[in-house]
Structures are given as structure tokens and as C-alpha cells.
TORPA-4810 file (N, C-alpha, C, O; in nm, 3 decimals):
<nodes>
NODE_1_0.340_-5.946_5.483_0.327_-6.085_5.517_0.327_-6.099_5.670_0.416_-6.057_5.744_X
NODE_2_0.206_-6.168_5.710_0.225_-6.154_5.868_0.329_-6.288_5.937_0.349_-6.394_5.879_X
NODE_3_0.375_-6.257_6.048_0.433_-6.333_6.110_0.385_-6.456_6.200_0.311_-6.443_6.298_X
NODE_4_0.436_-6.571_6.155_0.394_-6.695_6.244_0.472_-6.665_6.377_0.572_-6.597_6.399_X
NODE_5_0.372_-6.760_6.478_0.410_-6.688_6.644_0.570_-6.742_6.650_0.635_-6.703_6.747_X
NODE_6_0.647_-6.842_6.540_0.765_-6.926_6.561_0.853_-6.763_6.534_0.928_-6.713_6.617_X
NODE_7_0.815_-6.692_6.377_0.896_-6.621_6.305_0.880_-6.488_6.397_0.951_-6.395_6.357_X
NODE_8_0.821_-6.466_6.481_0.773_-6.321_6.561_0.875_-6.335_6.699_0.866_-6.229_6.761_X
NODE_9_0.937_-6.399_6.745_1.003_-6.420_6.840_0.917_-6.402_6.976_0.928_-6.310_7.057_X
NODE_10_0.850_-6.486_6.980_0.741_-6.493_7.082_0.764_-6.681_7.145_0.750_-6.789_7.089_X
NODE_11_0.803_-6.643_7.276_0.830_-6.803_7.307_0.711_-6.852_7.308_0.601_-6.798_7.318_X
NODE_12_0.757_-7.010_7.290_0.681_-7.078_7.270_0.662_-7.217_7.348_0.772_-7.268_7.366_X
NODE_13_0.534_-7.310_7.411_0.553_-7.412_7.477_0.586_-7.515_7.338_0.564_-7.524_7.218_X
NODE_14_0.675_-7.602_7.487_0.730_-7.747_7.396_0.757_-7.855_7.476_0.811_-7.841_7.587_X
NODE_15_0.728_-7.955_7.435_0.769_-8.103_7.481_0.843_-8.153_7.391_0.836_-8.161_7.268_X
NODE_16_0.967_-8.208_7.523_1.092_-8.285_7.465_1.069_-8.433_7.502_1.053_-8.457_7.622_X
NODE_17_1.067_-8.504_7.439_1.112_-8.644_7.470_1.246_-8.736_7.449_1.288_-8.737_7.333_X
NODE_18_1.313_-8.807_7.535_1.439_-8.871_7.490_1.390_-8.977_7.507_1.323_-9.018_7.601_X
NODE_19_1.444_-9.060_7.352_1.366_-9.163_7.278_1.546_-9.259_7.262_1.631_-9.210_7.187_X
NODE_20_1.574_-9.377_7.333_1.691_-9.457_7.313_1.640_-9.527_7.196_1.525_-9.572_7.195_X
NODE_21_1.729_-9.541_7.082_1.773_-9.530_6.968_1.854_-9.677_6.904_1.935_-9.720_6.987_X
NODE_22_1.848_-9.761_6.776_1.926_-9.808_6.763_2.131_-9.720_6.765_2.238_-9.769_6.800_X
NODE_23_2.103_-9.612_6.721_2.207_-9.499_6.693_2.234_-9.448_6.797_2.341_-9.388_6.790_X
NODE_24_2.177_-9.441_6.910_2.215_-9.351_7.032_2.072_-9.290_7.111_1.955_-9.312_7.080_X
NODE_25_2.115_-9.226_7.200_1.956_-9.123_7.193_1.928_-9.040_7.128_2.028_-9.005_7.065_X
NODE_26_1.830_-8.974_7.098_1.786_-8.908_7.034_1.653_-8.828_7.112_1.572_-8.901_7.170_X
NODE_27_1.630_-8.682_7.114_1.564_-8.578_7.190_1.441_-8.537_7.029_1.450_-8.499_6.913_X
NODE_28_1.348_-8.574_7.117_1.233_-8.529_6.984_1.195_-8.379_7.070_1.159_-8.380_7.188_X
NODE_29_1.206_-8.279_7.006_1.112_-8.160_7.056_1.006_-8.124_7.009_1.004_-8.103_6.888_X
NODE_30_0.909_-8.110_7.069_0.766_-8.024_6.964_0.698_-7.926_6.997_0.636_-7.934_7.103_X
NODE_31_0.691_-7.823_6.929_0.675_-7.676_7.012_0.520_-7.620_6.914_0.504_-7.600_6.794_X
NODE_32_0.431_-7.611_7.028_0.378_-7.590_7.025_0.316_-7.394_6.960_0.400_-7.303_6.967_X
NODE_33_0.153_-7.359_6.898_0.124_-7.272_6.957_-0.047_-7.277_6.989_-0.104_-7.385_6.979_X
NODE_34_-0.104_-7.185_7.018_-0.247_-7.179_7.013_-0.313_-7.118_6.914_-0.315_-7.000_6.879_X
NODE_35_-0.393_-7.257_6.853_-0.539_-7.197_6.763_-0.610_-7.105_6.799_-0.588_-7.034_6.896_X
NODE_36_-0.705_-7.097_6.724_-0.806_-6.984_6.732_-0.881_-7.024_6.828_-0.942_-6.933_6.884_X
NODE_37_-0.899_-7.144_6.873_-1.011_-7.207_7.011_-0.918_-7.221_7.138_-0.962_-7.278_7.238_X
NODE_38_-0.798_-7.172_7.134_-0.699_-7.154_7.248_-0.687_-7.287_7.273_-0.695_-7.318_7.392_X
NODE_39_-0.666_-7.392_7.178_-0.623_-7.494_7.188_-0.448_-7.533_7.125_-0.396_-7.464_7.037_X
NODE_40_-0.399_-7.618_7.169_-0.255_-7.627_7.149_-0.228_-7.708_7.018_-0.284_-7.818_7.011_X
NODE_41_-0.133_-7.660_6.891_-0.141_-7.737_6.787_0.036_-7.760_6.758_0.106_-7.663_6.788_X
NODE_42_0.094_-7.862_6.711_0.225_-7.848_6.688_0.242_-7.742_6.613_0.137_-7.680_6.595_X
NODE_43_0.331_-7.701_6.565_0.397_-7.573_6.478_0.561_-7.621_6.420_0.601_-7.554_6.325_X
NODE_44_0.629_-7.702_6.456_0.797_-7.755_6.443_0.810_-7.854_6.544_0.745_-7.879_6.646_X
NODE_45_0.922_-7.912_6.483_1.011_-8.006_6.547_1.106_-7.993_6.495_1.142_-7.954_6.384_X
NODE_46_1.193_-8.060_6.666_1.353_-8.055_6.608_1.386_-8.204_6.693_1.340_-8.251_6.796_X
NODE_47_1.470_-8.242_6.614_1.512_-8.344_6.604_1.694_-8.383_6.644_1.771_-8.340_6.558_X
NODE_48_1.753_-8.447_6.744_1.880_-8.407_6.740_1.885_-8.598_6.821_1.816_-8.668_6.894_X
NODE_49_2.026_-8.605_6.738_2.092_-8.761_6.735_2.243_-8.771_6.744_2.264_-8.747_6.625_X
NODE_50_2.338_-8.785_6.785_2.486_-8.813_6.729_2.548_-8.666_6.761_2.496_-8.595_6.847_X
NODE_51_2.672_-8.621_6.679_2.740_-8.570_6.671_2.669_-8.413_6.565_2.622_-8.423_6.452_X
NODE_52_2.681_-8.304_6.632_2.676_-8.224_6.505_2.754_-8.201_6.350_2.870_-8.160_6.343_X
NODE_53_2.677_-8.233_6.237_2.749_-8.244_6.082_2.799_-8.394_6.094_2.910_-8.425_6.051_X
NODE_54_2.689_-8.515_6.173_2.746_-8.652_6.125_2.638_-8.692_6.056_2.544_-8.644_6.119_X
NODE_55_2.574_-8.780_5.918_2.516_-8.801_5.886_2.395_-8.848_5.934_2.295_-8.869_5.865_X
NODE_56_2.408_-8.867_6.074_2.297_-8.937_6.139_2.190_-8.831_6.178_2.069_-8.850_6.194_X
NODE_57_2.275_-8.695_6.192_2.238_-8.573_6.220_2.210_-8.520_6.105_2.160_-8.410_6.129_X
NODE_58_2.215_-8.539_5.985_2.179_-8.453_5.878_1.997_-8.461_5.802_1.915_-8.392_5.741_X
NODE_59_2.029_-8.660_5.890_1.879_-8.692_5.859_1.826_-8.667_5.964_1.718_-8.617_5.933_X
NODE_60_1.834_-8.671_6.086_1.735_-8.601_6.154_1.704_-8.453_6.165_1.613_-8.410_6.235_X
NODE_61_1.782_-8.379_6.093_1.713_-8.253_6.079_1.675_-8.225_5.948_1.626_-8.113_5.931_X
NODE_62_1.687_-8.309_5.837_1.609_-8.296_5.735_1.492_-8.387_5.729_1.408_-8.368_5.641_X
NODE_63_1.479_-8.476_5.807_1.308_-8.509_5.894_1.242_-8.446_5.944_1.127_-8.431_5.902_X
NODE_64_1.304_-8.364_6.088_1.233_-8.260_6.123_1.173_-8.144_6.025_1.057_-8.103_6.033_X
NODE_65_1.262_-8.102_5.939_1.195_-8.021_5.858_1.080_-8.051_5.774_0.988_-7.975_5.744_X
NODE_66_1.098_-8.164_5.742_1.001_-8.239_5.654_0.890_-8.259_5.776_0.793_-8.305_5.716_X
NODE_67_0.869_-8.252_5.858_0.742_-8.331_5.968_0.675_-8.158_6.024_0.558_-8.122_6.040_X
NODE_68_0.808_-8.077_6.043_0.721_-7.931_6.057_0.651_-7.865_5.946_0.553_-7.794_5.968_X
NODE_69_0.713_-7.891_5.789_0.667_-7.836_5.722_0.483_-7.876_5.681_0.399_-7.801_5.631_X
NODE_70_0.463_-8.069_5.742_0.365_-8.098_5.785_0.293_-8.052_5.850_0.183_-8.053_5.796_X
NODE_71_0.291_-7.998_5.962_0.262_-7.919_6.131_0.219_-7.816_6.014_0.097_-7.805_6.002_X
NODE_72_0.320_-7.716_5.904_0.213_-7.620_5.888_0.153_-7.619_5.780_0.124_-7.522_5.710_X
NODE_73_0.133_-7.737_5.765_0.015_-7.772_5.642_-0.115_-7.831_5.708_-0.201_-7.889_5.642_X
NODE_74_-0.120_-7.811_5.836_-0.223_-7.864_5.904_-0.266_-8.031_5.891_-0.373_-8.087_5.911_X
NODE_75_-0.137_-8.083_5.848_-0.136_-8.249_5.819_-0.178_-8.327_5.955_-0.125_-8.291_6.060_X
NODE_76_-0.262_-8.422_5.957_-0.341_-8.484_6.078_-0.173_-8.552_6.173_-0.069_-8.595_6.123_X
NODE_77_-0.196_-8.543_6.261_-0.065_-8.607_6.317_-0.127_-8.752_6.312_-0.023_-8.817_6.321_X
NODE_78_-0.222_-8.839_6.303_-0.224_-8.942_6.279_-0.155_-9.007_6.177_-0.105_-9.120_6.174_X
NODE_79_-0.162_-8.864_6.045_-0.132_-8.947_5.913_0.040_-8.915_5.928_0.129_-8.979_5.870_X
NODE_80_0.056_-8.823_6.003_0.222_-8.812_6.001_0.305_-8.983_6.049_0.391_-9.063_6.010_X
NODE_81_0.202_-8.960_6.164_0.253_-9.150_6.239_0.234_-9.244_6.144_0.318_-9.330_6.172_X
NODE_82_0.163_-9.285_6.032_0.085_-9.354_5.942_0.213_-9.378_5.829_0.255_-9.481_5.775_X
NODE_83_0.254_-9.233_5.820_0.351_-9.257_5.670_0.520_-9.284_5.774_0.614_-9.318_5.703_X
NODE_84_0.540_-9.274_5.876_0.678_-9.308_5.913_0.681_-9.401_5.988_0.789_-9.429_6.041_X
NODE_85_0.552_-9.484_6.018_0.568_-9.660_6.047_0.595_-9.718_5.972_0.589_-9.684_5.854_X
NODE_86_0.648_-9.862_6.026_0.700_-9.947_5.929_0.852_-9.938_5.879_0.902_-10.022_5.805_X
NODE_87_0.924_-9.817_5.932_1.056_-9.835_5.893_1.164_-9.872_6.031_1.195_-9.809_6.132_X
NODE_88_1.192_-9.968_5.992_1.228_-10.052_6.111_1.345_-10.079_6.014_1.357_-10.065_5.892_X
NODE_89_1.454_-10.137_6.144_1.581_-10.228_6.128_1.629_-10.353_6.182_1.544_-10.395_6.261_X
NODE_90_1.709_-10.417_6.174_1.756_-10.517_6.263_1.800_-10.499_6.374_1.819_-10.607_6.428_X
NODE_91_1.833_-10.391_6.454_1.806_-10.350_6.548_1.729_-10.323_6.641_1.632_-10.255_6.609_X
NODE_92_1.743_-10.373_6.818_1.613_-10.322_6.917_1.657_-10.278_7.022_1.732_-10.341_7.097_X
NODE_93_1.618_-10.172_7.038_1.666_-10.106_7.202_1.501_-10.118_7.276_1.387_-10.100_7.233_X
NODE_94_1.568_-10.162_7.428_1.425_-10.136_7.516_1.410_-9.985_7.593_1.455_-9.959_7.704_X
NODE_95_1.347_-9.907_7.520_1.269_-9.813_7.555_1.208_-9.784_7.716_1.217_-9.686_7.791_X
NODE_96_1.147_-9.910_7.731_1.102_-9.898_7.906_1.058_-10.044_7.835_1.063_-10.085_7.719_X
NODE_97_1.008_-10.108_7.978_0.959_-10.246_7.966_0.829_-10.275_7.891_0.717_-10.236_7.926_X
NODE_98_0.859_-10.349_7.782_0.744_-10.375_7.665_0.767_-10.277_7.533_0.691_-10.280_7.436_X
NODE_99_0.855_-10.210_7.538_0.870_-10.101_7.442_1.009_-10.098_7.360_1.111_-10.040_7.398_X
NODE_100_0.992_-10.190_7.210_1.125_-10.142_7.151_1.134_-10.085_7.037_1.087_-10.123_6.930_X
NODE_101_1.207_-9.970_7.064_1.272_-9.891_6.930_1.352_-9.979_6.825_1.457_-10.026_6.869_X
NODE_102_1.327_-10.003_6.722_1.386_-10.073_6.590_1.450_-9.990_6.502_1.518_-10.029_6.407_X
NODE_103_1.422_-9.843_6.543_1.517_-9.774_6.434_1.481_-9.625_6.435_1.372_-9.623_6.493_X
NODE_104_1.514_-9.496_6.401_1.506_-9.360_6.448_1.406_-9.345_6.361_1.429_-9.234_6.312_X
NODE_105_1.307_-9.389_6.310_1.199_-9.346_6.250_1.073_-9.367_6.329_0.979_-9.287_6.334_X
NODE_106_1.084_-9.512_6.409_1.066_-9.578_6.478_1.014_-9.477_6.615_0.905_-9.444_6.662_X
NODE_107_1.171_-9.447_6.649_1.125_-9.364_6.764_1.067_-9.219_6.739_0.977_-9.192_6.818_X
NODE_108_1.090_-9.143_6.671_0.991_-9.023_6.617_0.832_-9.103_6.615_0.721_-9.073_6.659_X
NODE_109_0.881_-9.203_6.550_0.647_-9.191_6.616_0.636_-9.233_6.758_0.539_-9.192_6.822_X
NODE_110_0.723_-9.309_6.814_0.720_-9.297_6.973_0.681_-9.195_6.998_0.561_-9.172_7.013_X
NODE_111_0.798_-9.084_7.011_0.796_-8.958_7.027_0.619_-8.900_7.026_0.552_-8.871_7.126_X
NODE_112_0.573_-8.896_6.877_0.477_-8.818_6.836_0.365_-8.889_6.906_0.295_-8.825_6.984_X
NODE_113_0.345_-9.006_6.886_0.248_-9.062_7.000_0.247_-9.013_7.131_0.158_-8.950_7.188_X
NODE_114_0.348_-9.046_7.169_0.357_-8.997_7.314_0.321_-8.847_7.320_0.215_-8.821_7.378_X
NODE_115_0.373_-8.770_7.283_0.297_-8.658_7.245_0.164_-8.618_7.210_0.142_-8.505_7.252_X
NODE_116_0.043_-8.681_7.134_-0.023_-8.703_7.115_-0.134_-8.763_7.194_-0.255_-8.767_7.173_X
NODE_117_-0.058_-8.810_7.293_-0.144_-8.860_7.441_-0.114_-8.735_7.544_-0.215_-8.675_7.580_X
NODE_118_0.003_-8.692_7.592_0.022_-8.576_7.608_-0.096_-8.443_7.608_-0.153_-8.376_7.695_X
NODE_119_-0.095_-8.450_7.446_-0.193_-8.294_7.434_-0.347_-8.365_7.464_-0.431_-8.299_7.525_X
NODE_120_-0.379_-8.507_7.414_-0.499_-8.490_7.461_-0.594_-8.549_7.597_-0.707_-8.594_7.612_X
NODE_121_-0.451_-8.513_7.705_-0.465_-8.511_7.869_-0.489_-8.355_7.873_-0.559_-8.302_7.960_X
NODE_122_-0.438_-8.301_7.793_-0.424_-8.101_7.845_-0.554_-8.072_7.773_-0.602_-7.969_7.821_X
NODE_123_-0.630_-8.122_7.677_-0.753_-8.098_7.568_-0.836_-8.132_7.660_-0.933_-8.061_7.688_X
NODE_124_-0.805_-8.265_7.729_-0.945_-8.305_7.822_-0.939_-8.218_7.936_-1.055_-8.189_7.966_X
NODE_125_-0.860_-8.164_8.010_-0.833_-8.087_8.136_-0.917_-7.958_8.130_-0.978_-7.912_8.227_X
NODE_126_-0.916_-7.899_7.994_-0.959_-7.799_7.926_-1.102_-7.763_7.927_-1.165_-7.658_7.922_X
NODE_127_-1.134_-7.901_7.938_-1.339_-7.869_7.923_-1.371_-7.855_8.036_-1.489_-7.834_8.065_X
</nodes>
């Protein structure tokens, strides 16, 4: 069984974002590797919120797992943003001016957006 570049111990690039939170902050990571066209594709995320072993933390790393196991199903990151909008709370933190987080689902598509503008500044740089 061959090894993915994550499971081969081969570092890897990543962008972190810290995303303020109804819950606190929260650090989206997304680590990248290169396709076959030496272009950059997610591969994982990790996800970290609160206290380690507090429930707030149990769902963000059983999200992350759930959103990488996406990454290696070659799932469109559009449709990843698509299925975790809309979950919002009564809660709003301002993000930067014009920008509010309603809830940690909320900010993971921040995150992934922002990301997503990200890679395709480095895609256009590329040609």
C-alpha cells in the first residue's frame, strides 16, 4: 500500500488561520500537498478551540476529521463550504470590520474561504 505524502513523513505546506469565535478562538489549519500538475490541493485539517478533552474540542476535531476525510475524497471545497453554511447561533463576534462569526461552523467556512482565495492568488501567480 503506498504512502500518502501526510503518512510518509514528508513535511508539508500549510495555512493557519485564527478565526474569533462565539466559544473563543479557534486556529483552522490546512496542509496542503502537490498534484500531479504541481498544483497545491488540501490533504487535512486540524482544527483546535478551548481546552484539550473539553467538548468544544472534541467537536472540532471530529469536524476536522470529517472535512479531511473530504480533502481525500477529492470533495469540491465549494461543496464542503455549501454543506457547513447555515449553521449559525445567537451569537456574533466581529471578525474584522463587516465580518461576523455566528458560530464555529460559521468560522471554518471563513477559514476555508479565506483559504480558497489564498490558493487561488498562488494558482494565478503560477501561469
Amino acid at each position: 500500500m503506498a504512502l500518502t505524502d501526510l503518512d510518509s513523513g514528508i513535511a508539508q505546506d500549510s495555512l493557519t488561520y485564527k478565526i474569533a469565535t462565539p466559544n473563543g478562538v479557534m486556529f483552522v489549519t490546512i496542509v496542503e500537498s502537490i498534484d500531479y500538475r504541481k498544483r497545491p490541493v488540501p490533504i487535512n485539517i486540524l482544527i483546535v478551540i478551548g481546552k484539550s478533552g473539553s467538548a468544544i474540542m472534541a467537536w472540532a476535531s471530529m469536524t476536522a476529521d470529517l472535512i479531511s476525510l473530504l480533502f481525500k475524497m477529492k470533495t469540491d471545497l465549494e461543496d464542503i463550504v455549501v454543506a457547513i453554511s447555515m449553521n449559525l447561533s445567537d451569537h456574533s463576534i466581529l471578525q474584522k470590520p463587516g465580518v461576523h462569526i455566528r458560530s464555529e461552523p460559521e468560522g471554518i467556512k471563513y477559514a476555508l474561504l479565506r483559504y480558497q482565495e489564498d490558493r487561488s492568488r498562488r494558482l494565478e501567480a503560477m501561469k
